[in-house]
Every structure is written in structure tokens, then in C-alpha cells.
VMD Tcl script that builds the backbone (N, CA, C; Angstrom):
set m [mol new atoms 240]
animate dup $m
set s [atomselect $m all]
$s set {name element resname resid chain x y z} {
  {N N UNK 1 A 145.238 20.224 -108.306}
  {CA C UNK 1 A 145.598 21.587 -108.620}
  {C C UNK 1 A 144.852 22.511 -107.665}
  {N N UNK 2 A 145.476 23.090 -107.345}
  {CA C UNK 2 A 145.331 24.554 -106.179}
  {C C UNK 2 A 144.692 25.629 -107.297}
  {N N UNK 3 A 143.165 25.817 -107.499}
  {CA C UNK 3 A 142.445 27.498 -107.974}
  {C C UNK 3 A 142.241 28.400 -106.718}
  {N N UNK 4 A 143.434 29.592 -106.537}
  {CA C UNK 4 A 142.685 30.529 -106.186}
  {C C UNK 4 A 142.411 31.850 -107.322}
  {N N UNK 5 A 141.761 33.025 -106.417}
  {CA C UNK 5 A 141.002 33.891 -106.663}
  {C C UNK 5 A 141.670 35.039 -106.546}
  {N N UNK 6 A 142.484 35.985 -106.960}
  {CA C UNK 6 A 143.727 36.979 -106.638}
  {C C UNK 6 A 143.417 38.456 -107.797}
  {N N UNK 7 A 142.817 39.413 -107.116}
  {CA C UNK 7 A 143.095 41.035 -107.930}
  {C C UNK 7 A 143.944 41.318 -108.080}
  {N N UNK 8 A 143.986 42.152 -108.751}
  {CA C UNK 8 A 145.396 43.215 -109.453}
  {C C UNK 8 A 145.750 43.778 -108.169}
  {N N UNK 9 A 147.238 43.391 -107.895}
  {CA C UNK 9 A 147.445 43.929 -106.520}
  {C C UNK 9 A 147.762 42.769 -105.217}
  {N N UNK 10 A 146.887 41.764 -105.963}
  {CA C UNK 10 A 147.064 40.637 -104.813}
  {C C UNK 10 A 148.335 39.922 -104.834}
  {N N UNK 11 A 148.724 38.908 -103.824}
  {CA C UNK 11 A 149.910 38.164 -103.956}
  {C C UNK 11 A 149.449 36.634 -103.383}
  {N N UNK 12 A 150.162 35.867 -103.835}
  {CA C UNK 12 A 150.289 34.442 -103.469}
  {C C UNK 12 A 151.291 34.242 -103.080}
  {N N UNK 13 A 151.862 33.486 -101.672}
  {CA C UNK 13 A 153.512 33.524 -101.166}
  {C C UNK 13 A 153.365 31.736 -101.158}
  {N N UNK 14 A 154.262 31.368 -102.193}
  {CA C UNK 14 A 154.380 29.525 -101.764}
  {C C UNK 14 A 156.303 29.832 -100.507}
  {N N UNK 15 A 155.829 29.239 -99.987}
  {CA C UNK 15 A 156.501 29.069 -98.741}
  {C C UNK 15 A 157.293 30.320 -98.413}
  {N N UNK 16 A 158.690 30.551 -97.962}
  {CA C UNK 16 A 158.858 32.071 -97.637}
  {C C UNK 16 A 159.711 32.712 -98.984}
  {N N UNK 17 A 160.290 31.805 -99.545}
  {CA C UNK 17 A 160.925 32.784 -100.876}
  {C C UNK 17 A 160.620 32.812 -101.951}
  {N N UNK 18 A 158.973 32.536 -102.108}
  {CA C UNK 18 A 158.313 32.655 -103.493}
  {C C UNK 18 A 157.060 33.242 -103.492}
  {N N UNK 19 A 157.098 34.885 -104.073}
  {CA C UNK 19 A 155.767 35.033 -103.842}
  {C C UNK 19 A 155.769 35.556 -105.967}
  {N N UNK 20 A 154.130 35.159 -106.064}
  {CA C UNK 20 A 153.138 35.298 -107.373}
  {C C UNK 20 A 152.622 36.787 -107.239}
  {N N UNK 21 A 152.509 37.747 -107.477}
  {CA C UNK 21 A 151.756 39.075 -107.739}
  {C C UNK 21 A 150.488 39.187 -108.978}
  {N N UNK 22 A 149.660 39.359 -108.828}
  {CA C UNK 22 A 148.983 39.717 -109.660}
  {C C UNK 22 A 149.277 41.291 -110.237}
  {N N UNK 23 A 149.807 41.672 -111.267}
  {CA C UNK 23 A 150.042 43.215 -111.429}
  {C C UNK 23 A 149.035 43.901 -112.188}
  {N N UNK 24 A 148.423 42.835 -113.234}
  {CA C UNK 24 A 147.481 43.788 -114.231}
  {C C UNK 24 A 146.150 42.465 -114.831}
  {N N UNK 25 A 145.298 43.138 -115.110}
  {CA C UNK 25 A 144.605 42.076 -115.982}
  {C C UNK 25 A 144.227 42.876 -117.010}
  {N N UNK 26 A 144.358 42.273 -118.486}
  {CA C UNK 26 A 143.367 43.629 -119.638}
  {C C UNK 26 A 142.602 42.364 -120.758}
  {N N UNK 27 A 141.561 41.948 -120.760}
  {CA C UNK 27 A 141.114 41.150 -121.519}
  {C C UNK 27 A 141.312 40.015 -120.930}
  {N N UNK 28 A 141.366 39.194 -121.718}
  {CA C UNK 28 A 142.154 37.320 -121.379}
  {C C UNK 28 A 143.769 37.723 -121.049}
  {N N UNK 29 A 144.152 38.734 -120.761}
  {CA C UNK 29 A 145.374 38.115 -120.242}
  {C C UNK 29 A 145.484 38.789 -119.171}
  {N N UNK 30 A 146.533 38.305 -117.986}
  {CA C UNK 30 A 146.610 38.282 -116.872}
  {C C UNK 30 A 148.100 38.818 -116.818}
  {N N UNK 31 A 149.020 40.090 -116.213}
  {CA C UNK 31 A 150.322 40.024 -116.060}
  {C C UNK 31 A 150.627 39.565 -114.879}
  {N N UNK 32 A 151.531 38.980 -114.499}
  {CA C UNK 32 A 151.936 37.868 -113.271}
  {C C UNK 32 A 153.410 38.702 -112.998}
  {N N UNK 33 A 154.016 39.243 -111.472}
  {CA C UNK 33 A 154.716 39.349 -111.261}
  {C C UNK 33 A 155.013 38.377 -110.357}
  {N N UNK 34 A 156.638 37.278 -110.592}
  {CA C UNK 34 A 157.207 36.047 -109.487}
  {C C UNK 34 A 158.438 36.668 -109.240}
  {N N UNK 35 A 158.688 36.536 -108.001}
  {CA C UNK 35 A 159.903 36.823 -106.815}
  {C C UNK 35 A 160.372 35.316 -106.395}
  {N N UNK 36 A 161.703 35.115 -106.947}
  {CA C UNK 36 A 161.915 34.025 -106.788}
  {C C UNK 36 A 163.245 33.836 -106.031}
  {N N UNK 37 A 164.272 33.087 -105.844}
  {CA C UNK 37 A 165.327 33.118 -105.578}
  {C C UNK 37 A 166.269 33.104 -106.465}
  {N N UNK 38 A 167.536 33.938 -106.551}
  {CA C UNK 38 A 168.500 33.883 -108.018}
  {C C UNK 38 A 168.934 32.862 -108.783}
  {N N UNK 39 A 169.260 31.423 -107.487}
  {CA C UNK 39 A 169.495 30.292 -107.925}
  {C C UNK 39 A 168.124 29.381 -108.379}
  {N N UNK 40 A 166.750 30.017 -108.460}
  {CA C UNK 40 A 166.109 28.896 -109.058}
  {C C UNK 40 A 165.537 29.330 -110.648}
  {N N UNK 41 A 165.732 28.503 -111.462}
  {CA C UNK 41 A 165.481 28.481 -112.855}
  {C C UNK 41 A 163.388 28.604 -112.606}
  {N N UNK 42 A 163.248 30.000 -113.867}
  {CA C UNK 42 A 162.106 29.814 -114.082}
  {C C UNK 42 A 161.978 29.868 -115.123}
  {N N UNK 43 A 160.633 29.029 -115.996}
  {CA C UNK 43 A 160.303 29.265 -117.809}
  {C C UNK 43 A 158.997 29.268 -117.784}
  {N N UNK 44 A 158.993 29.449 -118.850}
  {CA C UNK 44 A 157.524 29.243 -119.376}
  {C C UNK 44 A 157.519 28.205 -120.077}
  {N N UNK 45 A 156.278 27.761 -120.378}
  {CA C UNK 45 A 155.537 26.022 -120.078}
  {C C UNK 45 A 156.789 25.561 -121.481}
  {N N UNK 46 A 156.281 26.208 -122.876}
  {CA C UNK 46 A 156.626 26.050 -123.562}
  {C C UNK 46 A 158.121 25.679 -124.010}
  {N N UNK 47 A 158.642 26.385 -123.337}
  {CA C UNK 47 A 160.457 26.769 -122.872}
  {C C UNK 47 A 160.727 24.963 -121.852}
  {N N UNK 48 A 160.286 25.098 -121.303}
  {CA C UNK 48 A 160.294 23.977 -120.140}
  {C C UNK 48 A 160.429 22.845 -120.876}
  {N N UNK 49 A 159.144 22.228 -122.162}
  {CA C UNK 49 A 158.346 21.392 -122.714}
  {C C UNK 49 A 160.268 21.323 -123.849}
  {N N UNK 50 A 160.586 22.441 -123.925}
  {CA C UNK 50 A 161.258 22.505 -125.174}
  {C C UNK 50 A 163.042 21.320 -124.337}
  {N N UNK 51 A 163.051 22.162 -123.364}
  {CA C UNK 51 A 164.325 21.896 -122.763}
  {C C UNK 51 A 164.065 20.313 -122.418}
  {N N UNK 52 A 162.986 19.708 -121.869}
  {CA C UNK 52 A 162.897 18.093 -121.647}
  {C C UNK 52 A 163.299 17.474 -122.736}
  {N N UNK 53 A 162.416 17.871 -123.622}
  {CA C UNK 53 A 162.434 17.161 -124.597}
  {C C UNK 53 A 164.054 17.318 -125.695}
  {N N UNK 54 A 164.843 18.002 -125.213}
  {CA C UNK 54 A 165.972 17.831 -125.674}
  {C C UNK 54 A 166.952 17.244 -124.940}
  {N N UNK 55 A 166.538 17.233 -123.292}
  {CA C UNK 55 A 167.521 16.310 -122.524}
  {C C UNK 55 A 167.291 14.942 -122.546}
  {N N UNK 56 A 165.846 14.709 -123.106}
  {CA C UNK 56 A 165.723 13.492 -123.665}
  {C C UNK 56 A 166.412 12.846 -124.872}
  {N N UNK 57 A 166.256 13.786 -125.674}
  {CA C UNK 57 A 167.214 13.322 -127.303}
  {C C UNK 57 A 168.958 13.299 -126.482}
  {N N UNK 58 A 169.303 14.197 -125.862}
  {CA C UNK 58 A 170.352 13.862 -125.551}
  {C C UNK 58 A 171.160 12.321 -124.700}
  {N N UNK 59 A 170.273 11.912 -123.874}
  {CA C UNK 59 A 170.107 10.924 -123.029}
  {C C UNK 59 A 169.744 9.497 -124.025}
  {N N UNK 60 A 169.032 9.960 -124.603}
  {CA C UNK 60 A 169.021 8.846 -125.727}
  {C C UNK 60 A 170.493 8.368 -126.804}
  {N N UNK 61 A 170.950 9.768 -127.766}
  {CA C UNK 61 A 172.022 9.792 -128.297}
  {C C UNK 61 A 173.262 9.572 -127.308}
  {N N UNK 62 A 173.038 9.417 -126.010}
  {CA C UNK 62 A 174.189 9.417 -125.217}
  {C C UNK 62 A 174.588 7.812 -124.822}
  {N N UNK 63 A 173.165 7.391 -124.669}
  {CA C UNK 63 A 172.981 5.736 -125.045}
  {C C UNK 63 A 173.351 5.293 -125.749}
  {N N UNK 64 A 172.913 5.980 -127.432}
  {CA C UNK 64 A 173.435 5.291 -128.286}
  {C C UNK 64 A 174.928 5.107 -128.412}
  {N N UNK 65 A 175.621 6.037 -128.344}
  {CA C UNK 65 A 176.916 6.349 -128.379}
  {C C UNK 65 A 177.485 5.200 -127.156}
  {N N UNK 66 A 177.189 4.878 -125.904}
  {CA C UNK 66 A 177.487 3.932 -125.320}
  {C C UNK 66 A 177.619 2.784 -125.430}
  {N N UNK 67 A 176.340 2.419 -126.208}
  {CA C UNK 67 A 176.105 0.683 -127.030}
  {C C UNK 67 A 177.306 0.787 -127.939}
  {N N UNK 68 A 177.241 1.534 -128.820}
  {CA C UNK 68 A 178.078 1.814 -129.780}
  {C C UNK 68 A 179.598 1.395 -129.533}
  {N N UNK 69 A 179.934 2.295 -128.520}
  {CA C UNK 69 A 181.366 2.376 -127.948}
  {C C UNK 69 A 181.798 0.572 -127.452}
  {N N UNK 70 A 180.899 0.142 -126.411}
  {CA C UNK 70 A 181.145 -1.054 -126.054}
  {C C UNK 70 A 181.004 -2.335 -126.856}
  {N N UNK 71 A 179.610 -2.334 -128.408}
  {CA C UNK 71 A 180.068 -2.989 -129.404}
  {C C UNK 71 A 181.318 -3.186 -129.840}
  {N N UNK 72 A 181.880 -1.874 -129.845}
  {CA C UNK 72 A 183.701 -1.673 -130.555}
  {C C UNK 72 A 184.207 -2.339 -129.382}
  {N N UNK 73 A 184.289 -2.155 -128.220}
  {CA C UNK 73 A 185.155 -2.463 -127.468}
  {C C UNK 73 A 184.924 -4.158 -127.871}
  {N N UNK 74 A 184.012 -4.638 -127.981}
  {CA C UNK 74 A 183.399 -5.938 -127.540}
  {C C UNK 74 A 184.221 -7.052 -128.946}
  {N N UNK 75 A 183.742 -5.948 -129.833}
  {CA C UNK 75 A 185.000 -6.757 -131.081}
  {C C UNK 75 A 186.355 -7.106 -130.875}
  {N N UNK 76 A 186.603 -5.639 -130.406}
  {CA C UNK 76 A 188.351 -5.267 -130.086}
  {C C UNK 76 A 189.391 -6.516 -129.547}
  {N N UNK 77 A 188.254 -7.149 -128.563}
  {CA C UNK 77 A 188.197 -7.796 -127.542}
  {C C UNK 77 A 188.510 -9.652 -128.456}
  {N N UNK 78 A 187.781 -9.626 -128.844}
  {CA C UNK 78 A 187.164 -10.793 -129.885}
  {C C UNK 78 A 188.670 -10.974 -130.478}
  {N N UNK 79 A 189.048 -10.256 -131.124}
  {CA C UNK 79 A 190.278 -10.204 -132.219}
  {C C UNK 79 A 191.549 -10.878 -131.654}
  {N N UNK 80 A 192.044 -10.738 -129.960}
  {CA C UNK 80 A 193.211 -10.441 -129.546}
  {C C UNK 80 A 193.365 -11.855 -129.147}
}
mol reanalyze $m
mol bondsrecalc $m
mol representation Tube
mol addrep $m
């Protein structure tokens, strides 16, 4: 992990179409202005944590539904 050191006012540029702003600090929290590109998705951690973990349940139920499907087929098969 990359710590830098950035005032209210400062910026961080990761390569040329992403820059971090520091805009405010008041206590423990920090406001963060990001300039990003239109086509790239940004979240917060939580949001992020939320969306995996449902493309996982999906990917799973999508499995299941596959086993599933080809059991049937696999009988279907059996019968004829």
C-alpha cells in the first residue's frame, strides 16, 4: 500500500485520467474529491463488498440451476 501525505487543496493524479483532491478535513473525517472517467464505475468499500458478494450468490445459483438442468436432461435421456 502506497501512504502519502496530501492538504486540503492537494491532489494525487494516478496516471493521466484519475486525479484524488483533498477538499476539506474537519475532525476524523477527510472530504475526498475523484475525477474519474464517465465509463469507470466508482463505490465505496461497502457498496463494492455488497455487489461481490451478490455476483457470487448469483454465480453460485447459476450453477445450481445448471447441475439441475443437465440432471433433467440426463434422465430425459435415460427414459428414451
Amino acid at each position: 500500500m502506497l501512504i502519502l501525505t496530501r492538504r486540503a487543496g492537494e491532489s494525487i493524479h494516478l496516471g493521466e485520467d484519475i486525479i484524488i483532491s483533498v477538499l476539506s478535513m474537519k475532525g476524523k473525517q477527510v472530504k475526498l474529491g475523484i475525477e474519474v472517467p464517465e465509463d469507470l464505475p466508482v463505490y465505496r468499500e461497502e457498496v463494492f463488498k455488497k455487489i461481490q458478494q451478490e455476483n457470487e450468490q448469483a454465480i453460485l445459483a447459476c450453477s445450481q440451476d445448471f447441475m439441475a438442468a443437465a440432471d433433467l436432461w440426463t434422465r430425459q435421456n435415460r427414459k428414451k
